[in-house]
C-alpha positions as CSV (number, residue, x, y, z in Angstrom):
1,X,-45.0,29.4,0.4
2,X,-45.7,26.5,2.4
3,X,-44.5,23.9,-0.5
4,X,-41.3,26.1,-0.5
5,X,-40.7,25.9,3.0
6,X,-41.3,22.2,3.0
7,X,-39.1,21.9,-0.1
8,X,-35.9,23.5,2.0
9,X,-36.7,22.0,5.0
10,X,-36.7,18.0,3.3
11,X,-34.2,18.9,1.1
12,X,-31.3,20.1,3.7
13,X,-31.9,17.8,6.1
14,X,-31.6,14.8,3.2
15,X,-28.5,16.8,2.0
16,X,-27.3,16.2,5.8
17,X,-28.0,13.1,5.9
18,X,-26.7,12.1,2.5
19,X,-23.1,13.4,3.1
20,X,-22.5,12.0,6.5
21,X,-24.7,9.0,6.4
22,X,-25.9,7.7,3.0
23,X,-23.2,8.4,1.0
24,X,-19.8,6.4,3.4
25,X,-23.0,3.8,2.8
26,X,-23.4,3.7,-0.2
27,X,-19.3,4.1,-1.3
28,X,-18.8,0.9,1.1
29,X,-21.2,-1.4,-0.2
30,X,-20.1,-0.7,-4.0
31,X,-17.0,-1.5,-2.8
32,X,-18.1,-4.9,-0.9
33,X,-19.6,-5.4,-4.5
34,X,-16.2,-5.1,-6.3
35,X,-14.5,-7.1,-3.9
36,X,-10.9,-8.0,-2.8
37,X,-7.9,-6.4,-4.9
38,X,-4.5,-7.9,-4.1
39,X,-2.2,-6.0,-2.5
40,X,1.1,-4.2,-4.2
41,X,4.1,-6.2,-3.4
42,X,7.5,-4.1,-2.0
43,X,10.0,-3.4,-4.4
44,X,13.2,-5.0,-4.8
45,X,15.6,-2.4,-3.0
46,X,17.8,-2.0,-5.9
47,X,15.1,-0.7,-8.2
48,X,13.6,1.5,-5.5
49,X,13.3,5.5,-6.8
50,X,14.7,8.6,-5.4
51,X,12.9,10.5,-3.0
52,X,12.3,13.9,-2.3
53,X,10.6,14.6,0.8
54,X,9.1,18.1,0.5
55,X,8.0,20.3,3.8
56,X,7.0,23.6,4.1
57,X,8.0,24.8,7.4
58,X,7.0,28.0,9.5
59,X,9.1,28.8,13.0
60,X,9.4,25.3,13.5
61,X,12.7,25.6,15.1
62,X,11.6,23.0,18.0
63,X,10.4,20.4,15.8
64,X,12.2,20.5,12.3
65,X,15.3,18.9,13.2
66,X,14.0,16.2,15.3
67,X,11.4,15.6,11.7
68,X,14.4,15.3,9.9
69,X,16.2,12.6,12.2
70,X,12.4,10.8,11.8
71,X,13.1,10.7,8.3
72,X,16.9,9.4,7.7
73,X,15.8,6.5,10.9
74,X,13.3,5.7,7.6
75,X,13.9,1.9,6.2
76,X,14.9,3.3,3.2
77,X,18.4,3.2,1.3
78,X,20.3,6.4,2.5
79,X,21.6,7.4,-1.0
80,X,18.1,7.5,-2.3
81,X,16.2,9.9,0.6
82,X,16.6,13.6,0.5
83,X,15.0,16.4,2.3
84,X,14.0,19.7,1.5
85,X,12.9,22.3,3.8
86,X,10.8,25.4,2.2
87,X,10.8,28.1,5.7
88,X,7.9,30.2,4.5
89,X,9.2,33.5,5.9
90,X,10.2,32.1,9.3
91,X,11.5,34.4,11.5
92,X,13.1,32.2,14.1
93,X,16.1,30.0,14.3
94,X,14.0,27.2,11.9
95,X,16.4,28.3,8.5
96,X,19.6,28.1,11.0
97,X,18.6,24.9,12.3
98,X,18.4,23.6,9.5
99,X,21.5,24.5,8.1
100,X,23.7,23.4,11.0
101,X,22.3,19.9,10.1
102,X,25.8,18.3,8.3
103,X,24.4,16.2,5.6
104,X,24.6,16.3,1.9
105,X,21.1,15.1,1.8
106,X,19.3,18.4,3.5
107,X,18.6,21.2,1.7
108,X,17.2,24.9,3.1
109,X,15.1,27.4,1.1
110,X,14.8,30.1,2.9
111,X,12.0,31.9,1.4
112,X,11.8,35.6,3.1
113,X,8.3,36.7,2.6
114,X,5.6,34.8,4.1
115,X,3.6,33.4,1.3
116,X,1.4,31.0,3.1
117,X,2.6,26.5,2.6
118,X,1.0,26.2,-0.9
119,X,3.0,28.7,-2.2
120,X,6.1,27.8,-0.8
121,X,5.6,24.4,-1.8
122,X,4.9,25.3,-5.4
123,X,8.2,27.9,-5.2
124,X,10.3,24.8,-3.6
125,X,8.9,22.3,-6.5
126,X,10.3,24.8,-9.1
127,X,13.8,24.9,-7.8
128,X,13.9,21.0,-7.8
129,X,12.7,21.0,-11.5
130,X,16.1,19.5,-12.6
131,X,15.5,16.3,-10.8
132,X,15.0,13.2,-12.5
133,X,11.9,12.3,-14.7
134,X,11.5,8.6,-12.5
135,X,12.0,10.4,-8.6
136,X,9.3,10.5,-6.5
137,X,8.0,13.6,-4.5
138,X,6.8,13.1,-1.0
139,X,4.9,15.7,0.8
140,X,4.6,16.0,5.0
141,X,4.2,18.0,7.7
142,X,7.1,19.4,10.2
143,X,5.3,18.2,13.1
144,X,4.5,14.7,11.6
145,X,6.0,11.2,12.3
146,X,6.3,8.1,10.1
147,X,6.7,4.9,10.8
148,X,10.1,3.4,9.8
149,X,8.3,2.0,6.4
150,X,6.3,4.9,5.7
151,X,8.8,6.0,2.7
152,X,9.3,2.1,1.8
153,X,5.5,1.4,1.5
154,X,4.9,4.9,-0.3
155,X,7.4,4.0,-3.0
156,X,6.6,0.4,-3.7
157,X,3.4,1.6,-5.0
158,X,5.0,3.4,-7.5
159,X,6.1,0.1,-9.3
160,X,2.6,0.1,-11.0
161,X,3.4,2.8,-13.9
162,X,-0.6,3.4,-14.1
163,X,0.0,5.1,-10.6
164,X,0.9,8.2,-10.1
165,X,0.4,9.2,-6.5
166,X,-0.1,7.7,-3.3
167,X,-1.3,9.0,0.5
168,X,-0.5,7.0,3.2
169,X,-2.2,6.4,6.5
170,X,-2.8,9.1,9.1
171,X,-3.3,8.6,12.7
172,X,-4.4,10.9,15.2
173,X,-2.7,10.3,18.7
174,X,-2.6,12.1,22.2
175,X,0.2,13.6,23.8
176,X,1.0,9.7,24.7
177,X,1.1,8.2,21.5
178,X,-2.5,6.7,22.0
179,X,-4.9,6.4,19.4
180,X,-6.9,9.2,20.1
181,X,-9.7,9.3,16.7
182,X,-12.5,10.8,16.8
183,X,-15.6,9.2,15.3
184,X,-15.8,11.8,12.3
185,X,-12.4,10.8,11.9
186,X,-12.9,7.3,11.3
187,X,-15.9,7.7,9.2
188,X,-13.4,9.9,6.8
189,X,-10.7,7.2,6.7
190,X,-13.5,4.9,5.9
191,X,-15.1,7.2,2.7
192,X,-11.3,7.5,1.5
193,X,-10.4,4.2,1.6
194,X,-13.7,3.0,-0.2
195,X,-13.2,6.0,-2.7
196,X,-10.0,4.5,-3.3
197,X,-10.6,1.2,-4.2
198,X,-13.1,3.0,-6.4
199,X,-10.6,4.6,-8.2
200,X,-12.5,8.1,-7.4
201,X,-10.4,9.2,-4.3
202,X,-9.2,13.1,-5.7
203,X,-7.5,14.5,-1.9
204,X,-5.2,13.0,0.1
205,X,-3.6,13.8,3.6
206,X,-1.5,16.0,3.6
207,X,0.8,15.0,6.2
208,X,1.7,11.4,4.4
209,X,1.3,11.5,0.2
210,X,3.8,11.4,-2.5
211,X,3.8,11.7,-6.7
212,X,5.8,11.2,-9.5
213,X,8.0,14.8,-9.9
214,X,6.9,14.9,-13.6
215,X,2.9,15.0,-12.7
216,X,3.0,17.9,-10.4
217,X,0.8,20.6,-11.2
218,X,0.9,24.1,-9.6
219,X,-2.6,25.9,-9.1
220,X,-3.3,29.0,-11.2
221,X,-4.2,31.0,-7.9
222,X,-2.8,30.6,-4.6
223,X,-4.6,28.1,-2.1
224,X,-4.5,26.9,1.2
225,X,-5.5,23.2,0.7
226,X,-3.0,22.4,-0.7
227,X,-3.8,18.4,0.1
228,X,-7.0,18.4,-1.5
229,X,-5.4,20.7,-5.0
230,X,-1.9,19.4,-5.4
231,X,-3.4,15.7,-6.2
232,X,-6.6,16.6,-7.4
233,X,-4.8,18.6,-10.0
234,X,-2.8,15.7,-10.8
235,X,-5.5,13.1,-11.2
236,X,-7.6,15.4,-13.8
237,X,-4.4,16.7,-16.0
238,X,-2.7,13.1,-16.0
239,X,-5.5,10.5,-15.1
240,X,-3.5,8.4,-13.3
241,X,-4.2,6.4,-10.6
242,X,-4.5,7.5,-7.2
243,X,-4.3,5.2,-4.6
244,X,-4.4,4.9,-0.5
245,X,-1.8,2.9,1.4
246,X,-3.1,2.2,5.2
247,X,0.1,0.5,5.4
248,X,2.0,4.0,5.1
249,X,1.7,5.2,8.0
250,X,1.8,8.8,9.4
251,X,1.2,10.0,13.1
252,X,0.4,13.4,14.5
253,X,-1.1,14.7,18.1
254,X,-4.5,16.0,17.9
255,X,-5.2,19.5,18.3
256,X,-7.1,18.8,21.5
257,X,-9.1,21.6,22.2
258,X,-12.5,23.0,20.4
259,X,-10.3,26.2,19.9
260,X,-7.7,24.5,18.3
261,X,-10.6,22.2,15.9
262,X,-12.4,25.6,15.4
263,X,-9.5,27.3,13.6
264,X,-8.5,24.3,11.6
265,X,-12.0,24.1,10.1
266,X,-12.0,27.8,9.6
267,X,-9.1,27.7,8.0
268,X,-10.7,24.1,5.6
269,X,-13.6,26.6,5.2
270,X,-11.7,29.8,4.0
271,X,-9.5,26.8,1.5
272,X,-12.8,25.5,0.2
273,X,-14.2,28.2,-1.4
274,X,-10.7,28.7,-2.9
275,X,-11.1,25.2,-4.3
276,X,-14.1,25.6,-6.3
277,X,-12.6,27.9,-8.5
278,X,-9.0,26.7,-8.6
279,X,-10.5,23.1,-9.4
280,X,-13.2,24.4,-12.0
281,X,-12.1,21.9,-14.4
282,X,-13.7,19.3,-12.4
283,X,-17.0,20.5,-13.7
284,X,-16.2,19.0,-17.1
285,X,-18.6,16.6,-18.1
286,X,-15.5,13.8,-18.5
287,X,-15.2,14.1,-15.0
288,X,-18.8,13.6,-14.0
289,X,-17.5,10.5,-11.3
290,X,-15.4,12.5,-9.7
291,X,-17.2,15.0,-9.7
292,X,-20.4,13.1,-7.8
293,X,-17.3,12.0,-5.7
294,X,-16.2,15.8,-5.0
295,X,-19.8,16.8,-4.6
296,X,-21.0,14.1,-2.0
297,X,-17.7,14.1,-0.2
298,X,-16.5,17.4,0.0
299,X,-18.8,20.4,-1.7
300,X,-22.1,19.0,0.8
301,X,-20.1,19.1,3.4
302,X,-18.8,22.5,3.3
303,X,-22.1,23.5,2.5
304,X,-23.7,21.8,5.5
305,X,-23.3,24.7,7.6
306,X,-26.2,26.7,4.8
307,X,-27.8,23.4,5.1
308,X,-28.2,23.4,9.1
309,X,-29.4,27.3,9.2
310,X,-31.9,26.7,6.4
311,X,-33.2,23.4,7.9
312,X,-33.9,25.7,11.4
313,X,-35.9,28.5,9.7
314,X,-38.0,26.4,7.7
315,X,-39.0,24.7,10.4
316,X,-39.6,27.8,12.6
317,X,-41.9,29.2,9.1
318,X,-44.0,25.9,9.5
319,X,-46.8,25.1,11.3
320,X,-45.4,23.3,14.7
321,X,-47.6,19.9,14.5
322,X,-47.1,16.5,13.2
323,X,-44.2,15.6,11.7
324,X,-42.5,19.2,11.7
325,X,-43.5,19.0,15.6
326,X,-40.8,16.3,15.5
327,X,-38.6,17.6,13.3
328,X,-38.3,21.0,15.4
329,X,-37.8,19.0,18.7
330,X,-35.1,16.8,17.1
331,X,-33.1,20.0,16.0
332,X,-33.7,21.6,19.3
333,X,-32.7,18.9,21.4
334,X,-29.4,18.5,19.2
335,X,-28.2,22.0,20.0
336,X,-29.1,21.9,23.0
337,X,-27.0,18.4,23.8
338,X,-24.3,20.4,21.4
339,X,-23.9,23.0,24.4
340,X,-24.4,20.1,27.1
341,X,-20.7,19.0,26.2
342,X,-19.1,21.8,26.5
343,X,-19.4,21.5,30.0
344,X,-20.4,17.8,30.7
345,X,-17.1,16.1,32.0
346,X,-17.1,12.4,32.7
347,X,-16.9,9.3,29.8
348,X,-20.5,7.8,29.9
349,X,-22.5,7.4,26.6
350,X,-24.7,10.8,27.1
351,X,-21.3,12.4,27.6
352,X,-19.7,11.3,24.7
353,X,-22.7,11.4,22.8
354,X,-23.0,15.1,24.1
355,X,-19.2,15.6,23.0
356,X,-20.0,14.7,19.5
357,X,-22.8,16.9,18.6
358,X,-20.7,19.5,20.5
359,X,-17.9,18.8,17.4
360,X,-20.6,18.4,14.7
361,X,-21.4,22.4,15.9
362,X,-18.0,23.3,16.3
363,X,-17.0,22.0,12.9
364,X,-19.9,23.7,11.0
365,X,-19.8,26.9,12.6
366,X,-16.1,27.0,11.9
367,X,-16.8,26.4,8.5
368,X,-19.3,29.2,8.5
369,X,-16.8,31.7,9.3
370,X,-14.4,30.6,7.1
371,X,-16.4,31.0,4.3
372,X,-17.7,34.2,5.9
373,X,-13.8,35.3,6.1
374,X,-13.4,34.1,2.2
375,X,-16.2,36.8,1.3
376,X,-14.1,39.4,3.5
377,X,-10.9,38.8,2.0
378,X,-10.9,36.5,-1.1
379,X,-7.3,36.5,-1.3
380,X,-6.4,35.4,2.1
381,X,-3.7,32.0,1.7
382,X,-1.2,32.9,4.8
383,X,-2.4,30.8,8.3
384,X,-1.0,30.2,11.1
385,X,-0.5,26.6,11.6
386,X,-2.4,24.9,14.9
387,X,-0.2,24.4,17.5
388,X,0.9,20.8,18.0
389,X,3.4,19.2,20.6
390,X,5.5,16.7,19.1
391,X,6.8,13.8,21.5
392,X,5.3,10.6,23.7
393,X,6.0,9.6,26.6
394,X,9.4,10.4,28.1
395,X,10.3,13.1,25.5
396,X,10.9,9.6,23.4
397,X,9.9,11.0,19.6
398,X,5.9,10.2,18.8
399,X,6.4,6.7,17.0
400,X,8.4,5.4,19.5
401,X,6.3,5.6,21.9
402,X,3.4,4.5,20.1
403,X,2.5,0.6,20.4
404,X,1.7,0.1,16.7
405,X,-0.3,-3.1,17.1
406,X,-2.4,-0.9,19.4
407,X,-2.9,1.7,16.6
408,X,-3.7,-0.8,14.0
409,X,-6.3,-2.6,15.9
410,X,-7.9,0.6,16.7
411,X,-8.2,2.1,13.3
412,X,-8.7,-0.7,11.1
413,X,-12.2,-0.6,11.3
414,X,-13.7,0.0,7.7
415,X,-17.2,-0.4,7.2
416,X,-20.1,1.7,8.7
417,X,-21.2,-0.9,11.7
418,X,-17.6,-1.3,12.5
419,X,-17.0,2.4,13.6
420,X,-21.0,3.0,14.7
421,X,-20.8,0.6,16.7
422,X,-17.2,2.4,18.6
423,X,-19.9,5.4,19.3
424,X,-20.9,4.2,23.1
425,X,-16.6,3.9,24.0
426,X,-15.8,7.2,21.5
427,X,-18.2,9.3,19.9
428,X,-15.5,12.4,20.3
């Protein structure tokens, strides 16, 4: 009995600390190994392909038509950029919005029942099936701004026929336009860029990535990630290259709150069971890199939450001396400086330090209940999106007022001491 205990204790606590720590680690020095890879050169504008920009849209009636103006200000040749909004069942003005926008180059399905985004997006991708076999189909978010070159950058990457889709760059702001990136954040831009440059990346972000129209793949079963199926799908059925483009870049306001972070993870942790058997396929032996990829990145973490309770009664079932002493004091201490930051106000290093174990709770025990809410209703694909404000300062739209020289020199950090070593300035 004791063995066993041991055995569970050891072995979550190194799952932990394989998935956040060893494993950005060890993905960043194989990468430091395989060094430098030059970078994709812009295409010549006259052989730049169509694009479709995709989004699936619920009562967005404040923000859709302002995303849409984001789009056409794109550097991109006018007679080659469309958009299609898919209203999932909205039951505002969104659909009638839309439509009182006079261009040729905006299109409205207005689907009527709510069927959650992935869904919606699979429905919209069928009515576009007629479009050419060399057009490129980009994905976003209603309440997500690009940078002028976002669709030029995307595209050019698609001059390479061995790639078949592409995420860009996603930066978390304020209400300001100020990099506002939390340190779990940057760690994740840091695994995805390394896995990448690997050539093991499977997800992308879901508010900046795009594909050749012929590879998209619709799940069997309905999903909510959508971000992490859509191109997953696409790399196992088509093995094609997946890459990442930091110099496509996407912005979007933070949630802000714990309650707003809570019921995104819940809502990741509800989608990630969903994966597992949506993406069964990945558990093919031919796939065994990605797979380690999938495992390390994604299925420990969503399994962190098993890990953390497991880890605690263990060490409550052992004898409290030595080692395990230390080991019960480390995981008591860490809860308690978890509730510490929901109240602790300030910006000193305890504070911050505080504010990230608070998130590190927050995240897992959101992912509990997701999974918790998957057992109580399997079928479950239709969310409510997290509120977001969309705008910087003066009302002026989000990329305008964000200084992008500030944004790159605050999330170009990309190895493990880089962002470790942002903790004391922002650890949340």
């Amino acid at each position: 009995m004791v063995a066993w205990t041991a055995f569970l204790l050891w072995g979550s606590l190194f799952a932990l600390a394989y998935t956040y720590v060893g494993y950005p680690v060890l993905v960043w020095c194989l990468v430091r190994l395989k060094g430098n890879v030059p970078q994709a050169e812009v295409l010549d504008r006259d052989c730049l392909p169509k694009v479709t920009v995709l989004i699936a849209a619920y009562n967005a009636e404040h923000h859709v038509r302002s995303r849409i103006e984001n789009l056409f200000a794109s550097d991109y040749p006018a007679d080659r950029l469309r958009v299609v909004i898919a209203s999932d069942g909205s039951d505002d003005a969104t659909v009638d919005e839309v439509r009182s926008i006079d261009d040729p180059r905006v299109t409205c399905f207005a689907f009527g029942e709510r069927r959650g985004k992935a869904r919606t997006l699979v429905h919209a991708v069928e009515r576009l099936r007629n479009r050419s076999a060399d057009e490129v189909l980009l994905f976003t978010d209603v309440t997500t701004r690009f940078a002028s070159d976002a669709v030029l950058r995307l595209a050019s990457n698609f001059q390479d026929p061995a790639v078949g889709l592409v995420s860009g760059h996603l930066t978390i702001t304020d209400p300001e336009g100020q990099p506002s990136e939390s340190l779990y954040w940057k760690c994740e831009m840091m695994v995805r860029r390394c896995e990448a440059r690997l050539g093991i990346m499977l997800g992308a972000s879901g508010a900046i990535y795009a594909m050749r129209f012929p590879l998209f793949v619709a799940p069997t079963s309905a999903v909510i990630n959508d971000d992490m199926v859509f191109p997953t799908l696409v790399r196992l059925r088509h093995r094609v290259n997946v890459k990442l483009d930091e110099n496509a870049r996407a912005f979007a306001i933070g949630g802000g709150t714990l309650g707003a972070e809570f019921h995104r993870r819940r809502r990741i942790g509800v989608g990630a069971v969903q994966c597992l058997f949506t993406l069964k396929e990945l558990f093919h032996p031919k796939h065994v890199v990605q797979l380690w990829a999938f495992t390390s990145h994604k299925l420990l973490r969503w399994a962190s939450p098993l890990f953390l309770i497991v880890a605690a009664v263990a060490n409550m079932l052992m004898h409290l001396e030595g080692v395990y002493q230390v080991t019960a004091v480390l995981q008591i201490g860490s809860y308690g400086l978890a509730v510490l930051g929901v109240f602790l106000t300030g910006h000193g290093v305890a504070v911050r330090l505080s504010r990230a174990a608070t998130s590190f709770v927050v995240m897992n025990a959101a992912l509990a209940a997701g999974i918790l809410q998957w057992v109580l209703n399997p079928a479950c694909v239709v969310w409510t999106p997290t509120l977001r404000p969309v705008g910087g300062r003066d009302g002026l739209p989000i990329e305008s007022a964000i200084s992008l020289d500030l944004v790159e020199s605050r999330t170009r950090k990309s190895n493990p001491v880089d962002i470790l070593t942002e903790l004391p300035r922002k650890a949340s």
